[in-house]
N, CA, C and O of each residue as an XYZ file, in Angstrom:
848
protein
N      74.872     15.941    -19.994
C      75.172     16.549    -21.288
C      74.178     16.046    -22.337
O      73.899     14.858    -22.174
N      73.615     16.595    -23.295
C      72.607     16.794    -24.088
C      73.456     15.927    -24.885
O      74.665     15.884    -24.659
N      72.992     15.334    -25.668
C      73.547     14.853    -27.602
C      73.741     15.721    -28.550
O      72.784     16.168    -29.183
N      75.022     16.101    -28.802
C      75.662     17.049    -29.698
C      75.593     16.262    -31.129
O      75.421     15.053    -30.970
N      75.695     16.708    -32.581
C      76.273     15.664    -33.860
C      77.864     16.630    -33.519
O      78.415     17.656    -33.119
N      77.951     15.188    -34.112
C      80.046     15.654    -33.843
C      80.068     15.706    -36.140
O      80.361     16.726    -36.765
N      79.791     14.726    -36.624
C      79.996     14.606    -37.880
C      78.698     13.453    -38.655
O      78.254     12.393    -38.213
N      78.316     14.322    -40.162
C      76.959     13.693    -40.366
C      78.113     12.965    -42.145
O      78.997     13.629    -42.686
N      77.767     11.878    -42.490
C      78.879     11.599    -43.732
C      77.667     11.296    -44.851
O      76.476     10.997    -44.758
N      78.258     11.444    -45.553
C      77.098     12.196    -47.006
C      78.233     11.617    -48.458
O      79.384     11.992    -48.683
N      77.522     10.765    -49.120
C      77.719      9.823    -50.267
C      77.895     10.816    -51.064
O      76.880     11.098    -51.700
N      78.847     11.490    -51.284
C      79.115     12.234    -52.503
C      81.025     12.189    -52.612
O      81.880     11.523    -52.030
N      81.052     12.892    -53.301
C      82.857     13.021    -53.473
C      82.823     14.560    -53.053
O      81.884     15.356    -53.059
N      84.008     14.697    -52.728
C      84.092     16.201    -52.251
C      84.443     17.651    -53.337
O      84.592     18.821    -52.986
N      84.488     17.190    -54.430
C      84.553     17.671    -55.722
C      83.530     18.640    -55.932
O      83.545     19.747    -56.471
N      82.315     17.725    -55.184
C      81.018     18.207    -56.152
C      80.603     19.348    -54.491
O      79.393     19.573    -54.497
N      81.153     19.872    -53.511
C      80.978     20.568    -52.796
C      82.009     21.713    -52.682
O      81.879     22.738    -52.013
N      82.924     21.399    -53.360
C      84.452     22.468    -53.640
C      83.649     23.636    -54.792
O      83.541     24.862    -54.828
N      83.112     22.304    -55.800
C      83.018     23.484    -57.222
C      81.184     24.755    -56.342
O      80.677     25.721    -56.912
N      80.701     24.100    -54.797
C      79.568     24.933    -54.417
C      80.382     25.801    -53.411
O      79.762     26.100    -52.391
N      81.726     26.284    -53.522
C      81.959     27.040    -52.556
C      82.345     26.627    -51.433
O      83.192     27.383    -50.958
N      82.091     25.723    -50.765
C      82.679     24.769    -49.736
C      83.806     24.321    -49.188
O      84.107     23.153    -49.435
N      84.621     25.058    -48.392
C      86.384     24.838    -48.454
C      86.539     23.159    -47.660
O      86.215     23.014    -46.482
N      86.889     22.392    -48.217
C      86.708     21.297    -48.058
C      88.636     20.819    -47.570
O      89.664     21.369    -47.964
N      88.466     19.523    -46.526
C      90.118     19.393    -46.460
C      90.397     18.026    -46.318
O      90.205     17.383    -45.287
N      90.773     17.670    -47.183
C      91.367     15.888    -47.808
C      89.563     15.401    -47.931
O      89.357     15.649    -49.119
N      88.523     14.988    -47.489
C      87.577     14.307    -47.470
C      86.090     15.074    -45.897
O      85.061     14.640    -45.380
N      86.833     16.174    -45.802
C      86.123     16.962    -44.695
C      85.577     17.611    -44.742
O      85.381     17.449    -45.947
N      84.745     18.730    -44.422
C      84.227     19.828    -44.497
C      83.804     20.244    -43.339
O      82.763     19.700    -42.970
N      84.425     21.321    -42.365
C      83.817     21.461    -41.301
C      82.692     23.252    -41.454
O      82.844     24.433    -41.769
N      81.704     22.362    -41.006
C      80.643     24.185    -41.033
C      80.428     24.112    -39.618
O      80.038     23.146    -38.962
N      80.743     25.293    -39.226
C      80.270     25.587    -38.054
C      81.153     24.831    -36.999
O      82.381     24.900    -36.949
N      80.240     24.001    -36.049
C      81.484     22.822    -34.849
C      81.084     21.547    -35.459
O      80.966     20.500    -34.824
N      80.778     21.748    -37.368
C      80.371     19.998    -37.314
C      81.285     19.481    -38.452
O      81.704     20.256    -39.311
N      81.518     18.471    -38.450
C      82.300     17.655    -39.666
C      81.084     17.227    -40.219
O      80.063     16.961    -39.584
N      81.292     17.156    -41.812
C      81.011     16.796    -43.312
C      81.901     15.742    -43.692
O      82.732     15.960    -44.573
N      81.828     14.612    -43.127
C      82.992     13.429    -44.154
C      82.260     13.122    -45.466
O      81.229     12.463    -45.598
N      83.184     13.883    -46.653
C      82.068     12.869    -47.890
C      82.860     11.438    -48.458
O      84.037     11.545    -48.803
N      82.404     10.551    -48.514
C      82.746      9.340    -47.841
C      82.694      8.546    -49.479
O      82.615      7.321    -49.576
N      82.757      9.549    -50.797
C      82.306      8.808    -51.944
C      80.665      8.332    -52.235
O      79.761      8.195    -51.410
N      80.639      8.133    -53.756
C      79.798      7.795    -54.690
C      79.184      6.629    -54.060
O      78.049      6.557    -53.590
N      80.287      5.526    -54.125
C      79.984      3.814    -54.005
C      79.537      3.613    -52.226
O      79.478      2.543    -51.619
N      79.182      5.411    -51.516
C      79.013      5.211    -49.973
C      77.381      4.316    -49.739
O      76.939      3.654    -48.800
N      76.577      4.862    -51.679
C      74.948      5.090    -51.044
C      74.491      6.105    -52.064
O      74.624      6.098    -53.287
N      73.949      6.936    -51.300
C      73.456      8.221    -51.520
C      72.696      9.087    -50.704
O      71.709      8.736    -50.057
N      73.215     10.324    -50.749
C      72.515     11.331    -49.609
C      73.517     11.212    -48.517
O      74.716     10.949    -48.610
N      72.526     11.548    -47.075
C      73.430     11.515    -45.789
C      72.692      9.738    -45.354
O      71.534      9.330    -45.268
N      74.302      8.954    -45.134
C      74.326      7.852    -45.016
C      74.274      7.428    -43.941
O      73.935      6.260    -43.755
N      74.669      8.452    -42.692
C      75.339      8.233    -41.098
C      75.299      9.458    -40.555
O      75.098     10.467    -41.232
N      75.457      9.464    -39.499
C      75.782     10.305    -38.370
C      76.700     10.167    -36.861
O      76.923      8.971    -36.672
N      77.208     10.911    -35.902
C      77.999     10.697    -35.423
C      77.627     11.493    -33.915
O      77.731     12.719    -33.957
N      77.306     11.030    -32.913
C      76.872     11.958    -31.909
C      77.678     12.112    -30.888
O      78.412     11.155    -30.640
N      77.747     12.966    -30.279
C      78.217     12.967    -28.748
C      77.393     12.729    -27.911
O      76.236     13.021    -28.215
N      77.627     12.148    -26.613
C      77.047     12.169    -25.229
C      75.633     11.427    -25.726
O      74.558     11.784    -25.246
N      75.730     10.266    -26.821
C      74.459      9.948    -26.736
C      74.404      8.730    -25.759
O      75.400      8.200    -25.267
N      72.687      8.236    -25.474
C      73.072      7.279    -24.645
C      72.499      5.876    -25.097
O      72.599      4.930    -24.315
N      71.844      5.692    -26.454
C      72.074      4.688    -27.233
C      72.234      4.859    -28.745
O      71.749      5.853    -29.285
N      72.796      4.071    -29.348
C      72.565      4.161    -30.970
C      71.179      3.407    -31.796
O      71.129      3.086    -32.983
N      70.424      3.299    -31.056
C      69.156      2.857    -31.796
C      68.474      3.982    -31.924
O      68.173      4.598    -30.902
N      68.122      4.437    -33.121
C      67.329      6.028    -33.830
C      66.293      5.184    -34.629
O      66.057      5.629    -35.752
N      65.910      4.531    -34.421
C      64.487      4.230    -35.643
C      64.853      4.162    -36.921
O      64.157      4.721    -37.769
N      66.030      3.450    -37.281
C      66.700      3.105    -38.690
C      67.278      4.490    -38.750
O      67.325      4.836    -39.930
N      67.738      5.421    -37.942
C      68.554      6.724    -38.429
C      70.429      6.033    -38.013
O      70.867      6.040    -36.863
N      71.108      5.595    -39.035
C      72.520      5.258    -38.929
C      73.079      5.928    -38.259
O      73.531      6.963    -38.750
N      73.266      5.686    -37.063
C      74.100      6.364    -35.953
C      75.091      5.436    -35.092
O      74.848      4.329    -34.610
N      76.604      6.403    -35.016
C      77.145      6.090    -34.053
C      77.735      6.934    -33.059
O      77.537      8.149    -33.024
N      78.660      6.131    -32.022
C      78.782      7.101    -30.931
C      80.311      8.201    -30.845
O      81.227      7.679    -31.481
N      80.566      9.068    -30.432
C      81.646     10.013    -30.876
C      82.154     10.219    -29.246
O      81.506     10.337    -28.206
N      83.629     10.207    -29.529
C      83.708     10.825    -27.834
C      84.990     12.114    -28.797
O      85.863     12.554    -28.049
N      85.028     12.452    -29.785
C      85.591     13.429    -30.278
C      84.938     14.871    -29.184
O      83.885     14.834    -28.547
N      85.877     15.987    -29.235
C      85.858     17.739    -29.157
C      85.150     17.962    -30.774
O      85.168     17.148    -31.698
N      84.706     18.961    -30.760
C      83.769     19.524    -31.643
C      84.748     20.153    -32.779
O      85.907     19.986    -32.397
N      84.716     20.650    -33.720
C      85.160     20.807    -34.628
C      85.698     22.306    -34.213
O      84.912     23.131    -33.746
N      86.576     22.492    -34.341
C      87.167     23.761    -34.583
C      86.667     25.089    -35.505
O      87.196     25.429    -36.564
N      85.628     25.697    -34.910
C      84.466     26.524    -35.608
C      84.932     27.616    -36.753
O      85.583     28.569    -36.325
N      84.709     27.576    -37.921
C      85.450     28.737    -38.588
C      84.392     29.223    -39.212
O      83.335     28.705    -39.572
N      84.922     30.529    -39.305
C      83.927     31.801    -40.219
C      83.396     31.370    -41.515
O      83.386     30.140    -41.549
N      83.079     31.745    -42.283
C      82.348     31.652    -43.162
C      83.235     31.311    -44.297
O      84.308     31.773    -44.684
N      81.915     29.697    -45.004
C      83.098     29.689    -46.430
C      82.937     30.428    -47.365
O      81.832     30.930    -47.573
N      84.110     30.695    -48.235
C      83.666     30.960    -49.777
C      82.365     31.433    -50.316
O      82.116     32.577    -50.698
N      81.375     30.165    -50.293
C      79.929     30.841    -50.606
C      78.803     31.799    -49.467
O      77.673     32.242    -49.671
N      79.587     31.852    -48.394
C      79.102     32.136    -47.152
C      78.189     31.887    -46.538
O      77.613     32.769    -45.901
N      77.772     30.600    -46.537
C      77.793     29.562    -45.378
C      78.553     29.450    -44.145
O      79.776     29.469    -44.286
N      78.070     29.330    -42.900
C      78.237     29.600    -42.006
C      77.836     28.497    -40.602
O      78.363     28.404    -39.493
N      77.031     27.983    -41.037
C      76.914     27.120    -40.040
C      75.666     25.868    -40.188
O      74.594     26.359    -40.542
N      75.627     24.304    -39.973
C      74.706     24.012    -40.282
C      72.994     24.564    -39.509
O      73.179     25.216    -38.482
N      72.041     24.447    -39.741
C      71.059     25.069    -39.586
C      69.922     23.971    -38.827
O      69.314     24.015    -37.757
N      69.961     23.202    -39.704
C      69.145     21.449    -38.994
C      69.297     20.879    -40.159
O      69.518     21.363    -41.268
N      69.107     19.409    -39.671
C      69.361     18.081    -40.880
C      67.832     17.506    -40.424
O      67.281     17.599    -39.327
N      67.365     16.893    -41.648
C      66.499     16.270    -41.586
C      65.986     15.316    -41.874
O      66.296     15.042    -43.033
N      64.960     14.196    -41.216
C      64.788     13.305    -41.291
C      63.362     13.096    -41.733
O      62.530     14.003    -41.697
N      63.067     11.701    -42.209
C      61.534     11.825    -42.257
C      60.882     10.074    -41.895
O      61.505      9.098    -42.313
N      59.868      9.954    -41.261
C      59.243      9.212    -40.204
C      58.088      8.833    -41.344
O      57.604      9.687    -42.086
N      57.696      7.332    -41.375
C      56.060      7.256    -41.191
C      55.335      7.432    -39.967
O      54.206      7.915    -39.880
N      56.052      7.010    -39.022
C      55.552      7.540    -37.349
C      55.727      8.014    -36.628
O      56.158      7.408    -35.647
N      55.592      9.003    -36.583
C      56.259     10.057    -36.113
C      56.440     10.013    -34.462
O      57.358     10.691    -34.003
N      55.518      9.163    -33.444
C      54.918      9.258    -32.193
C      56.236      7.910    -31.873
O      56.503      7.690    -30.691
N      56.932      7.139    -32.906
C      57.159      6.131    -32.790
C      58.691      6.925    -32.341
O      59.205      7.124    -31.240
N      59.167      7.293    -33.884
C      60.501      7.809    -33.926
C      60.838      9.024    -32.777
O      62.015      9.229    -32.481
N      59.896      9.711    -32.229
C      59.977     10.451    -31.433
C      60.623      9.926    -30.165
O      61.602     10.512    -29.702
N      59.998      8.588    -29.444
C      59.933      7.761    -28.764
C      61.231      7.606    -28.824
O      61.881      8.389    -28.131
N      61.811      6.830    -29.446
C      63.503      6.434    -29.799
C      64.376      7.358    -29.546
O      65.371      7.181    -28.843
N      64.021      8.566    -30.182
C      64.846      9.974    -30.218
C      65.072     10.156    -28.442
O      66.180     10.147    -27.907
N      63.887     10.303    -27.783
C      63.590     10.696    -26.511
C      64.529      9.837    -25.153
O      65.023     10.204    -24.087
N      64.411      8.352    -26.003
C      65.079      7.124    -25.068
C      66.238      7.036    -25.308
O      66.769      6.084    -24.735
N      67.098      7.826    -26.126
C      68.351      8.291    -26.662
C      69.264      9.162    -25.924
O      70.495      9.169    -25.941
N      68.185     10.129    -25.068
C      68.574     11.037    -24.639
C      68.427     12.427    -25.429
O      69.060     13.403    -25.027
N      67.762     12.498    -26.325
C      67.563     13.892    -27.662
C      66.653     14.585    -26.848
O      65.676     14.095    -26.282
N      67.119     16.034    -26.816
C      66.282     17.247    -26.785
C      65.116     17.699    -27.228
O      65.327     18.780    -27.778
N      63.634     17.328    -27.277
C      62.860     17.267    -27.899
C      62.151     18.832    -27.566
O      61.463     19.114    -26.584
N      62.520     19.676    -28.623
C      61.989     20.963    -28.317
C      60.655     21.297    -28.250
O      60.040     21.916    -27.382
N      60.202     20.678    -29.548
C      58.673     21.317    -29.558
C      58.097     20.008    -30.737
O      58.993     19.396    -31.320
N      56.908     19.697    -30.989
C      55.633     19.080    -32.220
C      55.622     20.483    -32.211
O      55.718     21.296    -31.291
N      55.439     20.637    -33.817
C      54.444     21.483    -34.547
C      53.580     20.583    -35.328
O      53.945     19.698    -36.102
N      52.166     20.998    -34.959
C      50.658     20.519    -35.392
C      50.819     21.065    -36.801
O      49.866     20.554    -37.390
N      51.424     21.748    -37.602
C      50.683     22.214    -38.817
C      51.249     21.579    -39.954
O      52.086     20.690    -39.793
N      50.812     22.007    -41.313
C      51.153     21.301    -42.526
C      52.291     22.291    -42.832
O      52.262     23.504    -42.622
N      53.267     21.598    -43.346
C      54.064     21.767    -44.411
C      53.328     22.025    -45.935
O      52.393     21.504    -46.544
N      54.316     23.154    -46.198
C      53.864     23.260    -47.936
C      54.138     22.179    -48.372
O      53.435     22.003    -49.367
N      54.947     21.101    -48.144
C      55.134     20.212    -49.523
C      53.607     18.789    -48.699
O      53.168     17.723    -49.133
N      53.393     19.384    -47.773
C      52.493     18.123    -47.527
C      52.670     17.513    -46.096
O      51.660     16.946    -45.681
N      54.095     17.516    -44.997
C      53.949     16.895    -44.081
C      53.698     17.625    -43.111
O      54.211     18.676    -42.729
N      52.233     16.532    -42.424
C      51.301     17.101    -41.218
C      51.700     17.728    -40.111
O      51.075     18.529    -39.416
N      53.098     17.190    -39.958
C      53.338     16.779    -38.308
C      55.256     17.428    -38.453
O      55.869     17.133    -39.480
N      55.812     18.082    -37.586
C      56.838     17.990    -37.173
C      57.529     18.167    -36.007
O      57.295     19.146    -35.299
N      58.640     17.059    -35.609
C      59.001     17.340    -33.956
C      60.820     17.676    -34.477
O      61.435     17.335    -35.488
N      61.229     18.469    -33.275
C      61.990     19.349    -33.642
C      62.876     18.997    -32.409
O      62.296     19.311    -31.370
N      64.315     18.343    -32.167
C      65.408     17.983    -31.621
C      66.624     19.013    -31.399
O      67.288     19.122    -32.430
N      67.053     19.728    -30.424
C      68.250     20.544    -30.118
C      69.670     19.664    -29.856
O      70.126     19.092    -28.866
N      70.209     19.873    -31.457
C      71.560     18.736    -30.446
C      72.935     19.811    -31.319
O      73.408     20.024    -32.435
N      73.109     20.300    -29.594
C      74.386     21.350    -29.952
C      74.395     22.589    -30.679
O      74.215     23.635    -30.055
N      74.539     22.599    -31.638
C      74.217     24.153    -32.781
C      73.244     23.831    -33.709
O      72.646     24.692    -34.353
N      73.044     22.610    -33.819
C      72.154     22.462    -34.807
C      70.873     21.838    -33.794
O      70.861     21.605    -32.585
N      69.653     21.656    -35.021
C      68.280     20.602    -35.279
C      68.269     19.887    -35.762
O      68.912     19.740    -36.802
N      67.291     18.815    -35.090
C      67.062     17.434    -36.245
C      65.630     17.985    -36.168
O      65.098     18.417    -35.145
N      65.060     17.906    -37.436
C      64.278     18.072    -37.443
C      63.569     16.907    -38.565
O      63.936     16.601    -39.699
N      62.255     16.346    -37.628
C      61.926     15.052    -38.222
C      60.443     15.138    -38.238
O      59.652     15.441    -37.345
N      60.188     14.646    -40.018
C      58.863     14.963    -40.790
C      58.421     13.671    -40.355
O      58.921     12.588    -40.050
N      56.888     14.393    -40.478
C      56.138     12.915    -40.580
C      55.380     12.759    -41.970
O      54.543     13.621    -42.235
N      55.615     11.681    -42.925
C      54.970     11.543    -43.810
C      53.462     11.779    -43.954
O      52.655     11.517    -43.062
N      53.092     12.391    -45.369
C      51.727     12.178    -45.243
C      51.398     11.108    -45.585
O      52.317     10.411    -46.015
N      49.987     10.481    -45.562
C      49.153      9.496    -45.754
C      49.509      8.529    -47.219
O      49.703      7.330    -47.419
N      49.467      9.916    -48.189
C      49.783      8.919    -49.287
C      51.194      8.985    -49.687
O      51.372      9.005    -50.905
N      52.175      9.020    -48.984
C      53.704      8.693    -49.142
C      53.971      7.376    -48.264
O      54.902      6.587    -48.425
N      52.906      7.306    -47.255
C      52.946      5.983    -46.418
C      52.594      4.869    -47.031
O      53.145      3.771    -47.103
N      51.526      5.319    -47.498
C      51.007      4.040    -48.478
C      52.067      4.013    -49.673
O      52.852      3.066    -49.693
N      52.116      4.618    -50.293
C      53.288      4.110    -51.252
C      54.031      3.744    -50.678
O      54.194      2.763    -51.403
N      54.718      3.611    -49.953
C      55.689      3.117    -49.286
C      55.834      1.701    -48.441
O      56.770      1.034    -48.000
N      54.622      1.627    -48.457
C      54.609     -0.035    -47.871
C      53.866      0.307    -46.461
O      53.873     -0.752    -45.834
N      53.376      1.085    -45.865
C      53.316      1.190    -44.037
C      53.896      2.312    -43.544
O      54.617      3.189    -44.020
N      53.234      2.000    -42.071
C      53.977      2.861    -41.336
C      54.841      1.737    -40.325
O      55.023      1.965    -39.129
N      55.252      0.702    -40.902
C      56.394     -0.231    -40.545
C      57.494      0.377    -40.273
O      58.071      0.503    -39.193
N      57.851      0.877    -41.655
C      59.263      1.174    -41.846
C      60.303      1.974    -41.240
O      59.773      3.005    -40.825
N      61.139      1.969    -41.078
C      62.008      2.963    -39.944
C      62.067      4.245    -40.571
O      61.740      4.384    -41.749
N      62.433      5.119    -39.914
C      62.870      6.745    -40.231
C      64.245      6.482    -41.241
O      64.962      5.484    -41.324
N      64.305      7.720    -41.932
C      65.498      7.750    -42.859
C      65.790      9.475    -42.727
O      64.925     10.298    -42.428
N      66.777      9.683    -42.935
C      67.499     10.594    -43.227
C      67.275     11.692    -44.598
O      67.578     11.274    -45.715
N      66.993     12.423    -44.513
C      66.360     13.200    -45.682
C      67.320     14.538    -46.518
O      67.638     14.486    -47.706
N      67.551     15.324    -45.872
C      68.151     16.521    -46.233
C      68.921     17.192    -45.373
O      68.980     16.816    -44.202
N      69.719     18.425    -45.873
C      70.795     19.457    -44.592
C      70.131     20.433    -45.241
O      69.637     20.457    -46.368
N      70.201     21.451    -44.148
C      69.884     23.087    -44.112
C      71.120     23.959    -43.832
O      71.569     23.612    -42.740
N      71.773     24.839    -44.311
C      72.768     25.268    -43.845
C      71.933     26.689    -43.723
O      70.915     27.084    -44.291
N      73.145     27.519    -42.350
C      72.678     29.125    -42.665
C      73.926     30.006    -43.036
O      75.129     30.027    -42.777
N      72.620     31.034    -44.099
C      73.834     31.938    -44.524
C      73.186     33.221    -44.744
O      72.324     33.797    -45.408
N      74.309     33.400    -43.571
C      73.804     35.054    -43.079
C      73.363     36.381    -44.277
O      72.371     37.086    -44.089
N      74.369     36.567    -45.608
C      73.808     36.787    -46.558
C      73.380     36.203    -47.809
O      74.070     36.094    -48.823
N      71.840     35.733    -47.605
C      71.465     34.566    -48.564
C      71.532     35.234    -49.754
O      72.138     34.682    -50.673
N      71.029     36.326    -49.932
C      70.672     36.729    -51.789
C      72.141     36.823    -52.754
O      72.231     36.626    -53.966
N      73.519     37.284    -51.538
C      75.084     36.859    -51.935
C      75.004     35.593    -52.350
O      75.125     35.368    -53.554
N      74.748     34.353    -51.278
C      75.503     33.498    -51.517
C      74.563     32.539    -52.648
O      75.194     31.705    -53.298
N      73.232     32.646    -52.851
C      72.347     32.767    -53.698
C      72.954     33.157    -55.300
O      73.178     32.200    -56.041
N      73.129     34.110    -55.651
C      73.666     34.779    -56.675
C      74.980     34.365    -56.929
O      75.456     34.598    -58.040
N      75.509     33.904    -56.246
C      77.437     33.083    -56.664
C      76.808     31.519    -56.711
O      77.650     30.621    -56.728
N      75.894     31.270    -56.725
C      75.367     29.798    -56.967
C      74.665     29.860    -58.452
O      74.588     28.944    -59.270
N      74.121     31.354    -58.576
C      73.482     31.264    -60.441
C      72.395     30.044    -60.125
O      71.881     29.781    -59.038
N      72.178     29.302    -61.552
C      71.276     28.728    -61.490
C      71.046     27.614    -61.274
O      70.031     26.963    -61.521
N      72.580     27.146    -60.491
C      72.167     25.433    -59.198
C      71.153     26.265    -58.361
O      70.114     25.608    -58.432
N      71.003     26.967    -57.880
C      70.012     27.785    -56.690
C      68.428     27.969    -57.312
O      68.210     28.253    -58.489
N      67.541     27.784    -56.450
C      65.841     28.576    -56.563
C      65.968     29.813    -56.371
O      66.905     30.305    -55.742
N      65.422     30.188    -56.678
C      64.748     32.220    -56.230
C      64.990     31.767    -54.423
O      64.623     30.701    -53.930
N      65.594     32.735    -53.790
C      64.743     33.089    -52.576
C      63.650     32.912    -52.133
O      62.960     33.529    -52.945
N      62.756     32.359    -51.158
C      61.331     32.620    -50.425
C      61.173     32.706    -49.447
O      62.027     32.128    -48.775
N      60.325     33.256    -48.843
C      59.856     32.935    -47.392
C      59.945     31.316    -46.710
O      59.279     30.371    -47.133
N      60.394     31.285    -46.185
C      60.471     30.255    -45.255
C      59.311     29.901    -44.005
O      58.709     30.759    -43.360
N      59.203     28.763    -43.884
C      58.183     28.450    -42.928
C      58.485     29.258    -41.333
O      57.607     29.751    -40.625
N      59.592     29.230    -41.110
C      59.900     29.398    -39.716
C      59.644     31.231    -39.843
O      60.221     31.892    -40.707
N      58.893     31.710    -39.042
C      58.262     33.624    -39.135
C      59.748     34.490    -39.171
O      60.577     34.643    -38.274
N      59.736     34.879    -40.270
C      60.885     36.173    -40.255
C      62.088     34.920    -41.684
O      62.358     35.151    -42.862
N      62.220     34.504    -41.375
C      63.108     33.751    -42.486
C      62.908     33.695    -43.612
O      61.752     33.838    -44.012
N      64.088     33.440    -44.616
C      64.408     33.065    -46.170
C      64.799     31.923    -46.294
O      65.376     31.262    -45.432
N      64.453     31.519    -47.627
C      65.071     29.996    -47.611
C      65.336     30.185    -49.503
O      64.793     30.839    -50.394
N      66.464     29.213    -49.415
C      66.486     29.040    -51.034
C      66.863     27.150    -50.837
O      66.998     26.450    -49.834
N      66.944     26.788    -52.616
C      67.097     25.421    -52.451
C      68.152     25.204    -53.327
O      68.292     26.099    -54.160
N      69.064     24.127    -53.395
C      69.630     23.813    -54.306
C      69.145     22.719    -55.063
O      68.581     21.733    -54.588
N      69.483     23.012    -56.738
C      68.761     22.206    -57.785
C      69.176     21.085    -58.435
O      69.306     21.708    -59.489
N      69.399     20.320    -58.644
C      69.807     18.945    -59.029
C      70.723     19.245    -59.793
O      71.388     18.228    -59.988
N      71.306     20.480    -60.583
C      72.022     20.777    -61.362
C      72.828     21.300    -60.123
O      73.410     22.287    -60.572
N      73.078     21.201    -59.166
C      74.072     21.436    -57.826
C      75.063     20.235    -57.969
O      76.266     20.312    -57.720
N      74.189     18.736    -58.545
C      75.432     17.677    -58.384
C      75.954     17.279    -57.138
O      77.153     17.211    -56.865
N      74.591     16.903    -56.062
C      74.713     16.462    -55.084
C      74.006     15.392    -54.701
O      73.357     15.107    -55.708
N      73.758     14.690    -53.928
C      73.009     13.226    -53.954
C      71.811     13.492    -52.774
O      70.972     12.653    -52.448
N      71.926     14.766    -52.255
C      71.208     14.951    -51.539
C      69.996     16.240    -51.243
O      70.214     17.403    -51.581
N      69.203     15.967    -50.822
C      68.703     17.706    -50.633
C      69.176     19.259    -50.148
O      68.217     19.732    -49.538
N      69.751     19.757    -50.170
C      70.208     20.786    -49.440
C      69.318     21.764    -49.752
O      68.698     21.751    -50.815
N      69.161     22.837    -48.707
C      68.960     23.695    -48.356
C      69.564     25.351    -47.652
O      70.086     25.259    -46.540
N      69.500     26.539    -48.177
C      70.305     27.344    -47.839
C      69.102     28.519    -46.872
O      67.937     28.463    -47.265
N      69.324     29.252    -45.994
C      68.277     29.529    -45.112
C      69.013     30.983    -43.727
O      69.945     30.813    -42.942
N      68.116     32.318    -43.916
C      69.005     33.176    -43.568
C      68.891     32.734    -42.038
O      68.001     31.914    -41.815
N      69.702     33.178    -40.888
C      69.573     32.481    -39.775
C      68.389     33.324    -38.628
O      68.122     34.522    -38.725
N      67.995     32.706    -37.930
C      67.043     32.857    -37.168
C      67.303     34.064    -36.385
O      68.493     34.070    -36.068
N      66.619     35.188    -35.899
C      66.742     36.091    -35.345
C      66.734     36.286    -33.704
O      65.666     36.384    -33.100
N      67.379     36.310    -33.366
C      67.710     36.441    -32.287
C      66.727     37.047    -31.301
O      67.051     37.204    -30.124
């Protein structure tokens, strides 16, 4: 059995994902077969942890992981803002050849490296199948490394992508926490972003789903 995420927990209060449409239950949020624990303010910030199935160690290259022998979440249709399922979570590497390595000795699905640049700048990305979703893990560029001290440092946890089947809907009931619509990197896709005026601690991302 492959490494599924059973539940990824994210430093926010669940307040600030109710008022985005998000049917949320006591401290939960399930999209798709995955749990959302938001775990509070005083957790951190961003996504703090993760939770896998069938993995076969918890060492990720500083990615906070533990092990799950939970059933998958009980899959439901679409929330409120219509969201539908997570899409990939992401991480980001100074080494990418390193963190890959870890991922691999884990037991992770390593789908594909893509050689090319990212618009915002990163060179390199390798791309993980675990269950319905991706991990999908950046490699810093040059001068985010150097600011940063090295390529010492472990991988961290970066952002969620959710998909939603009608983005320019669920886009437009977001007003102006949301970006315009764009093309998306992946051929045939949309992507929008949410804006700091969303009132989340983390990056999110909204993204129409991949075509079959």
């Amino acid at each position: 059995m492959a490494p599924e995420i059973d539940e990824l927990i994210v430093a926010d209060a669940p307040d600030a994902w109710v008022a985005l449409g998000f049917e949320v239950d006591g401290d939960t949020c399930a999209v798709g077969d995955v749990r959302i624990r938001f775990a509070g303010v005083d957790a951190g910030r961003g996504l703090v942890g993760w939770s896998l199935r069938d993995i076969e160690r918890t060492e990720l290259d500083g990615l906070p992981t533990t092990r799950s022998n939970r059933q998958p979440a009980n899959e439901r249709s679409a929330h409120p803002n219509g969201v539908t399922a997570l899409d990939h979570v992401v991480a980001i590497t100074p080494a990418l050849e390193r963190t890959v390595a870890a991922l691999r000795g884990a037991g992770l699905d390593l789908r594909r490296i893509r050689e090319e640049p990212t618009p915002a700048g990163a060179p390199r990305q390798a791309f993980f199948r675990l269950g319905s979703g991706i991990l999908e893990v950046v490699q810093e560029p040059p001068e985010a490394i150097e600011r940063g001290g090295g390529n010492e440092r472990p991988a961290f946890f970066w952002g969620l992508v959710f998909a939603a089947p009608d983005l320019e809907a669920t886009v437009a009931g977001l007003g102006d926490r949301v970006s315009d619509v764009r093309a998306a990197v992946q051929p045939g896709r949309r992507i929008a972003t949410l804006r700091r005026s969303a009132g989340l601690s983390l990056p999110v991302a909204l993204i129409s789903p991949a075509e079959r």
